[in-house]
N, C-alpha and C positions, 0 to 999 in steps of 0.2 A: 273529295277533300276530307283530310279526317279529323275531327273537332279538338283543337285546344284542350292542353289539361293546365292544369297549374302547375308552374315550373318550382321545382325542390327549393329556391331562393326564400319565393314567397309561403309557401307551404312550411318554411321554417320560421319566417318571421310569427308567420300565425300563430304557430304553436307555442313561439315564446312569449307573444303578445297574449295569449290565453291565457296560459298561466300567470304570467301577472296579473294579470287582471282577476281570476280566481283566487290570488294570493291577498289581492288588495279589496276582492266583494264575496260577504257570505252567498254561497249558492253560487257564485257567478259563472260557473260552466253551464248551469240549468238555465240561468238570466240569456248566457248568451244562444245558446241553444232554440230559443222561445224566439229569442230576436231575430234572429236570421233565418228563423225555419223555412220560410219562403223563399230567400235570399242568400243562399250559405257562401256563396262566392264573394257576394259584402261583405263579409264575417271575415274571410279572407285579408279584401282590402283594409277595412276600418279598422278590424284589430292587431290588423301585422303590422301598419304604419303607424298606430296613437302607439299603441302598448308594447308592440313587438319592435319597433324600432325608433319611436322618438322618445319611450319609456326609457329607455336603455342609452341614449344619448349623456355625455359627462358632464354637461356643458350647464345644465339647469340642477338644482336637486327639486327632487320630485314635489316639494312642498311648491316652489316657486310654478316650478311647471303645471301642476293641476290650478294652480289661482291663476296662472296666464287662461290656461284652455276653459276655466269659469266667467272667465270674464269673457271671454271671444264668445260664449256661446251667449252670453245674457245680451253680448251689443248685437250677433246679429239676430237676435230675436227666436233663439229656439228654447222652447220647451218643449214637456212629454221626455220623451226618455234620456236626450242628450244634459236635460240639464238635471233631472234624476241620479244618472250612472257618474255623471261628475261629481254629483253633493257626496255620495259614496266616498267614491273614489278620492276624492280630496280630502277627505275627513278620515279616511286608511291612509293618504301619504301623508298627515297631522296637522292638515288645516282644523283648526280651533272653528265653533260653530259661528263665534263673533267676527273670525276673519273672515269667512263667507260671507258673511252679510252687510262686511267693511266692502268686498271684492266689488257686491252687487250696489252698494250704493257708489262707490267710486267709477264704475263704468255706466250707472245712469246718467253723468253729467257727459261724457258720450255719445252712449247709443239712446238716451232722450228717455225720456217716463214712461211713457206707454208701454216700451220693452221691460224696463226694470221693473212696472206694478206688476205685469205679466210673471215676471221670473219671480218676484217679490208673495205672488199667489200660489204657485206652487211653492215656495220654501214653506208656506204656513204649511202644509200637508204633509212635507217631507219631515219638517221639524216633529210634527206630529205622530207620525211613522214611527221615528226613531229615538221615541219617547223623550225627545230634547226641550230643555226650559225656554222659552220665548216670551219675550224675545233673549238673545241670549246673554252670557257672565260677560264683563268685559272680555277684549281682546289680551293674550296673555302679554301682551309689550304695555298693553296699559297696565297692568296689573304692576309689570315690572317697572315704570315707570312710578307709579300710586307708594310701591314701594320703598325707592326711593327719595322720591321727596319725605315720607316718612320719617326714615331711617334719617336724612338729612334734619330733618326738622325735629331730632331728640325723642321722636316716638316710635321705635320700629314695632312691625305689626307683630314679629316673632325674635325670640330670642337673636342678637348677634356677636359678634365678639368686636371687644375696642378696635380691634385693628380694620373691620372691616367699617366699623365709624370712622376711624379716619382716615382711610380710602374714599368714601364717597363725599364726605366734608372736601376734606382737599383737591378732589376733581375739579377741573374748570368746565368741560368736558364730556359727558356719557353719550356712547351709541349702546343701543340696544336693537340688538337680535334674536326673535323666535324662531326655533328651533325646531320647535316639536308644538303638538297643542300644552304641553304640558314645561316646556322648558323657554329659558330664555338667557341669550346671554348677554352678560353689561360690562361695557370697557370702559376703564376710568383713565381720561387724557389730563396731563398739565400743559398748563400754555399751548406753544405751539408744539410738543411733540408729536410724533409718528407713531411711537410705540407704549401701546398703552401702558400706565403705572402700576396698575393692577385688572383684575378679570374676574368676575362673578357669574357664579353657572346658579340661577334662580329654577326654581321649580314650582308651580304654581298649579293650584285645583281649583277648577272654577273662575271665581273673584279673589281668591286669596294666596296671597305667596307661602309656600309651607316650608322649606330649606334654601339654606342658601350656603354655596361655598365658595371661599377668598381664592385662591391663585394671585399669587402678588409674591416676586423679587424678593428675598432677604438681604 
């Protein structure tokens, strides 16, 4: 009998699951390279299925998808490189360092303490790693929220214009959506509508909102 090779299907998933994966970790041809040296036919499976074909899936964007696959790793209890190549990885698809650490407190009440101090112990190293402040700035929807209340409360932290004072004044109203580690955006509802009055695209460094622009109906 003549042995099994890999069929062109999976061999292509792989290769597109690689390069994402190289697209989204410095070094990550050489990371994955290392990881599968003994095992390349995992390398195969693991990276053709997360990266080669559930990366590629419409259905998530990648920010939501890597906080799903962080938190599935912190409740069943792994660390060492799965939850390593995720802190990456999610922090390349724009998880913000504060929603990671939102992600891993929200799935300790979960998968129970003992997993999350575990996962919670290696973040200290990887935080450390990757020269990141710890613990870390708030999350950017807090920020955009902190904001704001602010700007509502007669003090905004940065320059804005009347108009977008009374947009947030007259909202009954706001959902806020992060976007990016660095973006957020805020819809301003009255009453009962559907469709927002106005839309704010915030941008935010660290703990602090630095622009912010109106989108609002003339």
């Amino acid at each position: 009998m003549q042995p099994k090779t890999a069929n062109a299907p999976m061999l292509t998933l792989y290769n597109e699951g690689r390069q994402t994966f190289i697209d989204l970790v410095p070094d990550g041809g050489a990371r994955l390279d290392a990881l599968f040296h003994t095992v390349p036919t995992l390398a195969e499976l693991a990276v053709g299925v997360v990266y080669g074909h559930l990366h590629a899936r419409p259905g998530l964007d990648p920010r939501l998808r890597e906080a799903v696959s962080f938190a599935a790793i912190v409740a069943s209890g792994m660390v060492g490189p799965p939850l390593s190549v995720h802190f990456k990885t999610g922090m390349a698809a724009g998880l913000a360092p504060g929603e990671i650490t939102e992600v891993l407190l929200q799935a300790s009440a979960f998968a129970g303490f003992p997993r999350a101090v575990s996962a919670a112990d290696q973040l200290n190293h990887l935080f450390e790693d990757a020269g990141l402040t710890s613990p870390p700035p708030p999350t950017p929807r807090e920020v955009a929220l902190q904001f704001c209340d602010q700007v509502r409360a007669g003090h905004p932290p940065i320059p804005v214009s009347t108009a977008l004072k009374r947009q947030l004044r007259q909202a009954d109203t706001l959902t806020l959506q992060a976007c990016s580690a660095q973006t957020v955006i805020i819809e301003c509802f009255q009453a009962d509508e559907v469709t927002p009055q106005a839309i704010l695209h915030l941008m935010v460094q660290g703990d602090q909102a630095t622009r912010v622009t109106l989108f609002a109906p003339r």
